[in-house]
Backbone as CSV, one residue per row, in Angstrom:
resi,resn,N_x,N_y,N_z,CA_x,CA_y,CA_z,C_x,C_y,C_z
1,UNK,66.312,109.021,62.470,66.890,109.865,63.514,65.926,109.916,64.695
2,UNK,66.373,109.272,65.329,65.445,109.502,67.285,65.202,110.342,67.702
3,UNK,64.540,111.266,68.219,64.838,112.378,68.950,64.438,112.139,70.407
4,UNK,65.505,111.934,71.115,65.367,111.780,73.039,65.080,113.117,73.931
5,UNK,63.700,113.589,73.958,63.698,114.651,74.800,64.465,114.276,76.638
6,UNK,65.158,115.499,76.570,66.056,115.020,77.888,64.980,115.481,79.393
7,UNK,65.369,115.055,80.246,64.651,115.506,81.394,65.653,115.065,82.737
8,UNK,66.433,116.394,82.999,67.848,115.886,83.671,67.197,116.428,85.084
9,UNK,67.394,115.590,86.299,66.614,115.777,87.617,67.875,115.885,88.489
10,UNK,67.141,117.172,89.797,68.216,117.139,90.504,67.117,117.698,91.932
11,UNK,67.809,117.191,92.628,66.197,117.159,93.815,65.011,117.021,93.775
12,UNK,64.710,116.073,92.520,63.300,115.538,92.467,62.540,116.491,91.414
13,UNK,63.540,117.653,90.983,62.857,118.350,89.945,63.631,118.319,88.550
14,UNK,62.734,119.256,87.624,63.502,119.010,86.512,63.977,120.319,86.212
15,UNK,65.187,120.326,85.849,66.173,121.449,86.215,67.301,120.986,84.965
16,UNK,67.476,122.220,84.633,69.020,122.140,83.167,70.232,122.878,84.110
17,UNK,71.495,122.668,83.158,72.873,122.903,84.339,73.457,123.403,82.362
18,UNK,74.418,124.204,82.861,75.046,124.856,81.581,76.370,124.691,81.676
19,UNK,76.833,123.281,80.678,78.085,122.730,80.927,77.812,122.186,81.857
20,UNK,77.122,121.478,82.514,77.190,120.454,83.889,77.277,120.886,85.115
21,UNK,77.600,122.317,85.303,77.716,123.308,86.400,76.317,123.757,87.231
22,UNK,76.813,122.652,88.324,75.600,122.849,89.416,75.233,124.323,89.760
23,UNK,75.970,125.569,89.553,75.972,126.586,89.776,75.173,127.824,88.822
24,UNK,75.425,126.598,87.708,74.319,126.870,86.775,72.958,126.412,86.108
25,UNK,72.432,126.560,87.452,70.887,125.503,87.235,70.117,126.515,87.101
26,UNK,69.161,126.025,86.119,67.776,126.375,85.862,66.439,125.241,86.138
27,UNK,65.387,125.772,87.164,64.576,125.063,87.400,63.680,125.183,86.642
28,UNK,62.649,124.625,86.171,62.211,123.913,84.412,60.264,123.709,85.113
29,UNK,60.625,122.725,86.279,59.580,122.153,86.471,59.869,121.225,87.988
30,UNK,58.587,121.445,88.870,58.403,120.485,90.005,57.663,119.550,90.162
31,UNK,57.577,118.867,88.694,56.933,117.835,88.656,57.401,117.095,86.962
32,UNK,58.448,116.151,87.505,59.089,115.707,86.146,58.265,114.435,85.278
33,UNK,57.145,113.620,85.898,56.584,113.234,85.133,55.675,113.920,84.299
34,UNK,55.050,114.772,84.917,54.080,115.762,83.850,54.912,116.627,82.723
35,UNK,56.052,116.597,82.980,56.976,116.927,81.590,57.391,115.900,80.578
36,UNK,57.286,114.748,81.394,57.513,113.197,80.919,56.392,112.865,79.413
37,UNK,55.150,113.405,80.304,53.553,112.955,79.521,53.391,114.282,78.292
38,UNK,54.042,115.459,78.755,54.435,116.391,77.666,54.731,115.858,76.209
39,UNK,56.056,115.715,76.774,56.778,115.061,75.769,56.347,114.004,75.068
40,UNK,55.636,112.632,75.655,55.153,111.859,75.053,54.525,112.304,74.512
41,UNK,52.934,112.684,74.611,51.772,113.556,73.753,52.170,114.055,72.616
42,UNK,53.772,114.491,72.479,54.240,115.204,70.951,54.078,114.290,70.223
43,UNK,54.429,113.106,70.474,55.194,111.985,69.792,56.147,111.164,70.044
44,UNK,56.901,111.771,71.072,58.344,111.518,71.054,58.496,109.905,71.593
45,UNK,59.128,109.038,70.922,59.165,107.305,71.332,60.326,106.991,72.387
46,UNK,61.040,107.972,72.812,61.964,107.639,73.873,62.059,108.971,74.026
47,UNK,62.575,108.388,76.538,63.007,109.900,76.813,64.185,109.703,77.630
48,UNK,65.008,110.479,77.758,66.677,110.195,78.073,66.252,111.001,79.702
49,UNK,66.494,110.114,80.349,66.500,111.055,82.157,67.673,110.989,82.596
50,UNK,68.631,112.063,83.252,69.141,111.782,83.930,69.071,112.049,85.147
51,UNK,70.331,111.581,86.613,70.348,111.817,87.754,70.749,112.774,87.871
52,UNK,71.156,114.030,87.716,72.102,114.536,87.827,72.830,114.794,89.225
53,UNK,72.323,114.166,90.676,72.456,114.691,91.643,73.556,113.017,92.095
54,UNK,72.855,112.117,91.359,73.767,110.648,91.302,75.255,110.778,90.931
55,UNK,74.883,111.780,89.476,76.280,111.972,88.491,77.465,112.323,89.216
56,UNK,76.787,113.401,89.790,77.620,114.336,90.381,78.270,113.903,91.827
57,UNK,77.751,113.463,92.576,77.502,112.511,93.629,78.211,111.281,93.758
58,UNK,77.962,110.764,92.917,78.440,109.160,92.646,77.657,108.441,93.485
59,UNK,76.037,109.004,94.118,74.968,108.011,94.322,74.039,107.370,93.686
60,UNK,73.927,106.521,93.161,72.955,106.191,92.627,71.489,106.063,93.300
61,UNK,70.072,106.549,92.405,68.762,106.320,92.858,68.897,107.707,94.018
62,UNK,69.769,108.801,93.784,68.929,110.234,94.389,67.525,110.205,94.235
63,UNK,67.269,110.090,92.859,66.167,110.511,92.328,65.497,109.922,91.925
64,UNK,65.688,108.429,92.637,64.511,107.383,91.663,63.261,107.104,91.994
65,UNK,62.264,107.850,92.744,61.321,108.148,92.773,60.345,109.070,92.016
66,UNK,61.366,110.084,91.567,61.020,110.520,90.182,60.850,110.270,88.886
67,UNK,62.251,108.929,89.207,62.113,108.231,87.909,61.010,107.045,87.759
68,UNK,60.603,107.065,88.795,59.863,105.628,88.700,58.266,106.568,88.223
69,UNK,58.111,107.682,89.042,56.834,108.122,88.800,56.670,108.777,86.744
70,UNK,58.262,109.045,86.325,58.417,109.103,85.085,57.724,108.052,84.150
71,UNK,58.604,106.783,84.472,58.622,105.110,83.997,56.619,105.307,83.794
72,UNK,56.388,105.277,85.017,54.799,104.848,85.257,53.916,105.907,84.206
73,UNK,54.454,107.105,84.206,53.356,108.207,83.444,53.542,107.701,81.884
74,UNK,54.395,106.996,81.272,54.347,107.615,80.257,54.154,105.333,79.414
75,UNK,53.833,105.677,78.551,53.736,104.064,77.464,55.143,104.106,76.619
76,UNK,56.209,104.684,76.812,57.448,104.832,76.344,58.921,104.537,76.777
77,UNK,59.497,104.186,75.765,60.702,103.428,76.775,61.604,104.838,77.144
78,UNK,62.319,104.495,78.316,63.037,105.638,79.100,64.314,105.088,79.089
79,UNK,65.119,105.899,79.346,66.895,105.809,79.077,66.901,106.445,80.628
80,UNK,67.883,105.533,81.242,68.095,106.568,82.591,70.048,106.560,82.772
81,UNK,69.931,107.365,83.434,71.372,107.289,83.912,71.879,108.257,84.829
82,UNK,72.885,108.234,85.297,73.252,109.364,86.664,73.913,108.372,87.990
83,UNK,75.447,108.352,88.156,75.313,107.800,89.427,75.504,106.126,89.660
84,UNK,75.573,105.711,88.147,75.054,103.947,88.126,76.769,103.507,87.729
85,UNK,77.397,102.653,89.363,78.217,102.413,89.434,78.370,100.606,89.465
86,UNK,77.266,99.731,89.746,77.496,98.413,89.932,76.864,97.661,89.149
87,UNK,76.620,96.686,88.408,75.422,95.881,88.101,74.384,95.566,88.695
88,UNK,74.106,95.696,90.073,73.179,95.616,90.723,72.105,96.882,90.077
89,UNK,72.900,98.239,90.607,72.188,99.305,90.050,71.546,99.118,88.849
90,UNK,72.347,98.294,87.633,71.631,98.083,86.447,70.329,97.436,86.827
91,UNK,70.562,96.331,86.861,69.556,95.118,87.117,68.321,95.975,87.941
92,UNK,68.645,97.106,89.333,67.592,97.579,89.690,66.533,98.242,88.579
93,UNK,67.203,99.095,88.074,66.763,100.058,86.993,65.511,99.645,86.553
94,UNK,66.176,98.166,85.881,65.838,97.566,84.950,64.486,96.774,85.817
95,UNK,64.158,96.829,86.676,63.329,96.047,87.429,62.372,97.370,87.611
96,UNK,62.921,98.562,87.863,62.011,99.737,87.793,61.514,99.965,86.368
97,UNK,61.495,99.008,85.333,60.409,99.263,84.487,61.405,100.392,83.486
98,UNK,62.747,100.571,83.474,63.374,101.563,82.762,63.870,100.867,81.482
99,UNK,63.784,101.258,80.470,64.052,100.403,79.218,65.929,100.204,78.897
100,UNK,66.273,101.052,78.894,68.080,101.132,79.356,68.683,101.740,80.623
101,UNK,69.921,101.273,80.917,70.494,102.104,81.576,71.747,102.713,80.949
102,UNK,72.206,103.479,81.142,73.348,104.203,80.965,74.473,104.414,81.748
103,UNK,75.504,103.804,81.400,76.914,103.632,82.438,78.081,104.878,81.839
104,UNK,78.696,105.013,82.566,79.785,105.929,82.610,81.204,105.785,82.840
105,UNK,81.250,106.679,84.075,82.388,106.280,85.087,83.093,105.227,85.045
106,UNK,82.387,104.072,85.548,82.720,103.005,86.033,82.997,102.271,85.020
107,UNK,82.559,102.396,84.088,82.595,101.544,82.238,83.910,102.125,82.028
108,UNK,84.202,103.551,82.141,84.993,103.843,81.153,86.535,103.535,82.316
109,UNK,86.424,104.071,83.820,87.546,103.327,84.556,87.446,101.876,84.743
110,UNK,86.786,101.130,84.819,87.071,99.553,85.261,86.577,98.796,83.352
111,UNK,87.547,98.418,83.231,86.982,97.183,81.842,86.519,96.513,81.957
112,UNK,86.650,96.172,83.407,86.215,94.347,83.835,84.677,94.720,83.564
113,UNK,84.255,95.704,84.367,83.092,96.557,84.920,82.304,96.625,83.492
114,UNK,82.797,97.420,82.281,82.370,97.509,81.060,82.250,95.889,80.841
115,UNK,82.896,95.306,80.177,82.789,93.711,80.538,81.487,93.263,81.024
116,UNK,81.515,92.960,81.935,80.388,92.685,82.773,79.099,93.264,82.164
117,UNK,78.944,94.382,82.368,77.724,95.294,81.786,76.817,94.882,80.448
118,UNK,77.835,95.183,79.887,77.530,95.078,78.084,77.523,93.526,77.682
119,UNK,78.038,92.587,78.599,77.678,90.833,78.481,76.339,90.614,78.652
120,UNK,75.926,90.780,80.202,74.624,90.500,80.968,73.465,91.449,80.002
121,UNK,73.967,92.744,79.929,72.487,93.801,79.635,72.576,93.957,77.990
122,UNK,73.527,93.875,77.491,73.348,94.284,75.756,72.641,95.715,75.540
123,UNK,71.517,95.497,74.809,71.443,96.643,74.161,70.842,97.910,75.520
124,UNK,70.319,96.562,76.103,69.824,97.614,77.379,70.916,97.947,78.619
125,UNK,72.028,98.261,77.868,73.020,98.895,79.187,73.683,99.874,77.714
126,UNK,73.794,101.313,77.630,74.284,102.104,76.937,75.532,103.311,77.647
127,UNK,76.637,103.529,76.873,77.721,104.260,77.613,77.749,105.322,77.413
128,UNK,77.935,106.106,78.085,77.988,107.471,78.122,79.114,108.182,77.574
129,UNK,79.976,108.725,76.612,80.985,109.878,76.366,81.007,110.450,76.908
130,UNK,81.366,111.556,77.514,81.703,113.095,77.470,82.865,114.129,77.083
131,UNK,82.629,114.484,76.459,83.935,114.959,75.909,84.146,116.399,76.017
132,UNK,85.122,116.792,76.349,85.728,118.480,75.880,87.057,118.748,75.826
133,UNK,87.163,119.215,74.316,88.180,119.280,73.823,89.025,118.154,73.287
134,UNK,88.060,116.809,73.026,89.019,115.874,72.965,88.974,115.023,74.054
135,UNK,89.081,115.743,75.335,89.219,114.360,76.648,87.791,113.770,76.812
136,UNK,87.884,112.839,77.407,86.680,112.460,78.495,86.594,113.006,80.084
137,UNK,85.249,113.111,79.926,84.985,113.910,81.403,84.558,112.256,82.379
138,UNK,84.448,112.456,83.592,83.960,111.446,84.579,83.363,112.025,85.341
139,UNK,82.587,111.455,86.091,82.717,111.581,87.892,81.043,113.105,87.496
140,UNK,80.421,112.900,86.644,79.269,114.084,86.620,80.096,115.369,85.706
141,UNK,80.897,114.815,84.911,81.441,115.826,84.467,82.827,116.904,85.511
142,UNK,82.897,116.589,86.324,83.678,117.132,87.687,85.505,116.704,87.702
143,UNK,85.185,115.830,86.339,87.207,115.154,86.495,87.361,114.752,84.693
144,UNK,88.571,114.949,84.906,88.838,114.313,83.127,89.869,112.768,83.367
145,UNK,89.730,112.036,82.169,90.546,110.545,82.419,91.650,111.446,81.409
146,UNK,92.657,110.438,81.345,93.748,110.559,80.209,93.015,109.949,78.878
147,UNK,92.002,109.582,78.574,91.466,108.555,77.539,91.062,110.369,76.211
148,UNK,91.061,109.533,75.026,90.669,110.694,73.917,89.574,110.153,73.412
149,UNK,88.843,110.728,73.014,87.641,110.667,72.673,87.414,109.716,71.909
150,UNK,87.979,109.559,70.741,87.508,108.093,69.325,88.058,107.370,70.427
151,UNK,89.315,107.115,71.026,89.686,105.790,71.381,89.348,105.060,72.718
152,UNK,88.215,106.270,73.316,87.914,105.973,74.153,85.896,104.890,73.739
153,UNK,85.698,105.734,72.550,84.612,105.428,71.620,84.933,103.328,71.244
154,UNK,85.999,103.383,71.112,86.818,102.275,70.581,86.830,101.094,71.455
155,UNK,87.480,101.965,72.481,87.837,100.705,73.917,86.129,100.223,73.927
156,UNK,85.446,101.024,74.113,83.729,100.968,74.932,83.220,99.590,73.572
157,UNK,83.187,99.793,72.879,82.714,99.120,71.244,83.343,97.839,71.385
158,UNK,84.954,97.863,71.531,85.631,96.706,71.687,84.998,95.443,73.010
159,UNK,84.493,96.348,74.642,84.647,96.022,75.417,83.111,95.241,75.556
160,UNK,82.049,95.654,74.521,80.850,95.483,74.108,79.489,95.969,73.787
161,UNK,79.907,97.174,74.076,78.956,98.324,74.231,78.474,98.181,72.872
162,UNK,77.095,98.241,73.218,75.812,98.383,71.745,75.275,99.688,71.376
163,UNK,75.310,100.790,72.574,74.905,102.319,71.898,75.991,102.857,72.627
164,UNK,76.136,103.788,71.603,77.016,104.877,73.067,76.662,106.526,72.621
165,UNK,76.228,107.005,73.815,75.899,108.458,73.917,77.058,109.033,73.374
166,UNK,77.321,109.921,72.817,78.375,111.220,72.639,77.837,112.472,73.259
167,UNK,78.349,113.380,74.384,78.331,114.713,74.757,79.195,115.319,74.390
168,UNK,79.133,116.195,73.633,79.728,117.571,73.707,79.830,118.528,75.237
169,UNK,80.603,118.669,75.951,79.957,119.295,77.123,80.381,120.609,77.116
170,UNK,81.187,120.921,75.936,81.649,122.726,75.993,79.714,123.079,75.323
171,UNK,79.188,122.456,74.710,78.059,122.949,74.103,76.794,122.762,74.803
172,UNK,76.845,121.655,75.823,75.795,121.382,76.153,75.535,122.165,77.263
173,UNK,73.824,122.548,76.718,73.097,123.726,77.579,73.315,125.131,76.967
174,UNK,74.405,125.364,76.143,74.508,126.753,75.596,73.600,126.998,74.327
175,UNK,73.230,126.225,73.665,72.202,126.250,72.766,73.007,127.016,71.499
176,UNK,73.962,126.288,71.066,74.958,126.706,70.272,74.918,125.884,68.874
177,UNK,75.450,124.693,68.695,75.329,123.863,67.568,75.862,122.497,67.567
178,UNK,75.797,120.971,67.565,76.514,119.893,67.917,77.587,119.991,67.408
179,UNK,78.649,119.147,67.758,79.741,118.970,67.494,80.018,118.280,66.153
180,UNK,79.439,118.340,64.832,79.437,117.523,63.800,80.470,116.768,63.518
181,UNK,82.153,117.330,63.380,83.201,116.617,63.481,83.377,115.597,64.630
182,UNK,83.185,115.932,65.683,83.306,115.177,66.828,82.515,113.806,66.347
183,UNK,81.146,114.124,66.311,80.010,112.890,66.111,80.869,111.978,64.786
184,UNK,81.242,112.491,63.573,81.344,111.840,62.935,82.853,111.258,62.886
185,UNK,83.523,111.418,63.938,84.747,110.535,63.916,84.547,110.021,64.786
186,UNK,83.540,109.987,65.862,83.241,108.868,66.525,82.466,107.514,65.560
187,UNK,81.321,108.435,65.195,80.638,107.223,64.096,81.825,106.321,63.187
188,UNK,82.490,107.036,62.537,83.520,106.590,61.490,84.693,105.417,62.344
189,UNK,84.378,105.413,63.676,85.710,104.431,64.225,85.108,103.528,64.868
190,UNK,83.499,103.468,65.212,82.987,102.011,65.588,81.619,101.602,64.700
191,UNK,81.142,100.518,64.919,79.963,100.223,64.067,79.120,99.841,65.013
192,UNK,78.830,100.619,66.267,77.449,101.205,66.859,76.910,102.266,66.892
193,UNK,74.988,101.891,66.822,74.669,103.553,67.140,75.260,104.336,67.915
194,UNK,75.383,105.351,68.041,76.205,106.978,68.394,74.616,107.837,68.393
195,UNK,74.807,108.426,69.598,73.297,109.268,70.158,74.258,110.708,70.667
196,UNK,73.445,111.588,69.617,74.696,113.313,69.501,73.861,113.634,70.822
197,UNK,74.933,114.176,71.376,73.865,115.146,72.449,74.977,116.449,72.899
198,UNK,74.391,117.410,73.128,75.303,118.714,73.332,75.055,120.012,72.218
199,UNK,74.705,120.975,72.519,74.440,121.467,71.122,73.288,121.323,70.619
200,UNK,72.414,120.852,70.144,71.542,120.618,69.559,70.117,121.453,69.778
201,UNK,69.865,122.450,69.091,69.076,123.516,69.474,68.279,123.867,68.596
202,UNK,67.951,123.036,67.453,66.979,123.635,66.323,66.543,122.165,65.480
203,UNK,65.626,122.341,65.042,65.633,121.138,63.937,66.062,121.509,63.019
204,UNK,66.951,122.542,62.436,68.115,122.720,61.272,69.018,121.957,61.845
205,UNK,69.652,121.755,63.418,70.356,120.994,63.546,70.489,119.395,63.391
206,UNK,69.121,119.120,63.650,68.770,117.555,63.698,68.905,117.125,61.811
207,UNK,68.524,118.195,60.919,68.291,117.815,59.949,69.788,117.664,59.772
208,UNK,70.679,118.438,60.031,71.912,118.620,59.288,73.076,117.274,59.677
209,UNK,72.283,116.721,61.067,72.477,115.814,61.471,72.688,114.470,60.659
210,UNK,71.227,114.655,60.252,70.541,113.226,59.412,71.286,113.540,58.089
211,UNK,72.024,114.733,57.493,72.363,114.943,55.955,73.729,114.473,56.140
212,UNK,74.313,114.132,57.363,75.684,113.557,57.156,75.437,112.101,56.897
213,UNK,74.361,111.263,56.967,73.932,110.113,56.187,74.952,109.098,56.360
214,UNK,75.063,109.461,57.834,76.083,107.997,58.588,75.497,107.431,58.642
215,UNK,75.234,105.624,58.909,74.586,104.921,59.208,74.485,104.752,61.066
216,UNK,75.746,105.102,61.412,76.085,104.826,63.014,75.409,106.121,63.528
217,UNK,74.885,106.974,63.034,74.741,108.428,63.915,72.967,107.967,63.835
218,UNK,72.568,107.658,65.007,71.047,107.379,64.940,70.034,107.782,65.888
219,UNK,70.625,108.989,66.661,69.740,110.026,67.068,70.575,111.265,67.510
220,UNK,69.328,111.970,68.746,69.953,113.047,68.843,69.213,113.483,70.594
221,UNK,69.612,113.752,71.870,69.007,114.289,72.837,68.851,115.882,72.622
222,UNK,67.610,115.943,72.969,67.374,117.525,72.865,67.041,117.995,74.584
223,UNK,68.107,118.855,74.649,67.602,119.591,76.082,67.285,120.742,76.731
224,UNK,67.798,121.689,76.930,68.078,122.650,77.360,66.945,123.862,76.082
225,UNK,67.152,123.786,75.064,66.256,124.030,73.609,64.809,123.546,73.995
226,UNK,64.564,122.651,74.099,63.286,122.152,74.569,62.229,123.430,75.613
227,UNK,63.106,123.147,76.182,62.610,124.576,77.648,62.740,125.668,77.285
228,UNK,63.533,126.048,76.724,63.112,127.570,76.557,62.704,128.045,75.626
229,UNK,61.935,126.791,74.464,61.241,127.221,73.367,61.478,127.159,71.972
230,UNK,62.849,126.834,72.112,63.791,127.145,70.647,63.540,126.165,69.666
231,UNK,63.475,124.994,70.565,63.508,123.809,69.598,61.709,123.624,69.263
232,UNK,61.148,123.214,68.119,59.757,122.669,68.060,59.711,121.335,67.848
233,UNK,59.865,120.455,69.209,59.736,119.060,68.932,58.446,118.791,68.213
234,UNK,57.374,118.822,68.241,56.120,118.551,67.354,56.689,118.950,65.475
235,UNK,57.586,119.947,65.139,57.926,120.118,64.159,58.758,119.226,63.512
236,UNK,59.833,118.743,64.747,60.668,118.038,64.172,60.201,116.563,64.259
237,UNK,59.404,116.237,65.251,58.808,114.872,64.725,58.087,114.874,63.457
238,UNK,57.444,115.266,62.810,56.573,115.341,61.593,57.904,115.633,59.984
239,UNK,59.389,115.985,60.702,60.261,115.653,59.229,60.699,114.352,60.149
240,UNK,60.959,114.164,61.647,61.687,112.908,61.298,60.499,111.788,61.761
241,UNK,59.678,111.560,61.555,58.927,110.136,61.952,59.460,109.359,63.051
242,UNK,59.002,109.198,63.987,59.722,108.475,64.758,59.382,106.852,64.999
């Protein structure tokens, strides 16, 4: 089980949103690599960044000066995403020294687009879910598609996708509990890793995670928990080894 400490940026800082709601920001830190080198120092072998100002936006590289000063602080591979609408954007990323990128939007409206992505980048281009209630969210969380969640899990797997994120977004940031059903009928309908994120606020959760003993469920982003104390990443690296 992975554990991806998150570090979601929005004007160059690091800042949490509750449910994705710009209205509900909390500022964390004004300096997101020194939270970057935090996190590493625990242990932690990957860190999930997002744009959030890209997401929301539909610009890509708001914030990639942050991310790059991230990339540089730390000896660990980084997951980025926020905002990343073309292959170019990939290929930049990926030239900024970022170990994946993470697609969305554009994966989940254009196939060709998914296509493309998951041919050229493989394991290093990963898709994003979001889900509530069943739908998929787009656009930073700001719009829903007609697509349902497994079959949207399905199309992405079919189309080539090698990881794919799952969000919960009724949970994420409330520091409530993951979506366990959700995760595991996603796991149960493709045969790629699946990365839980939403919810996740304790290492009772991560464990309870690892006791559903899917093979496809192979980590977990921790966010919002992180910051305000709840979660003890140093604890939970030492049951899960990373």
């Amino acid at each position: 089980m992975i554990l991806y400490p998150a570090i979601d940026l929005m004007g160059g800082r690091c800042v949490r949103l509750s449910q994705g709601k710009r209205s509900e920001c909390t500022v964390y830190s004004d300096n997101p690599a020194e939270m970057a080198e935090k996190w590493a120092a625990m242990g932690s072998k990957w860190l999930h960044v997002i744009d959030l100002d890209g997401a929301i936006d539909g610009v890509c590289f708001s914030n990639r000066d942050a991310i790059i000063e991230i990339v540089n602080a730390v000896k660990i591979p980084v997951q980025v995403g926020g905002g990343i609408r073309t292959a170019d954007n990939v290929r930049r990323y990926l030239g900024d020294g970022v170990a994946r990128v993470i697609v969305g939007t554009s994966a989940l409206q254009s196939r060709d687009f998914a296509r493309e992505v998951f041919s050229e980048f493989g394991e290093k281009a990963a898709v994003s879910i979001d889900s509530a209630d069943g739908r998929v969210a787009v656009k930073g969380w700001t719009g829903y598609t007609g697509l349902e969640t497994v079959a949207a899990a399905r199309m992405m797997r079919d189309d080539g996708a090698k990881v794919i994120i799952l969000t919960d977004i009724r949970r994420d940031g409330m520091l409530t509990e993951p979506n366990y059903e959700m995760m595991l009928d996603v796991a149960d309908a493709v045969d790629v890793p699946v990365i839980a994120a939403g919810g996740v606020s304790s290492v009772k959760h991560v464990e309870r995670l690892a006791s559903l003993n899917h093979p496809n469920i192979s980590g977990a982003i921790i966010g919002k928990a992180l910051y305000t104390g709840k979660f003890d990443l140093a604890d939970a690296i030492k049951k899960f080894p990373q």
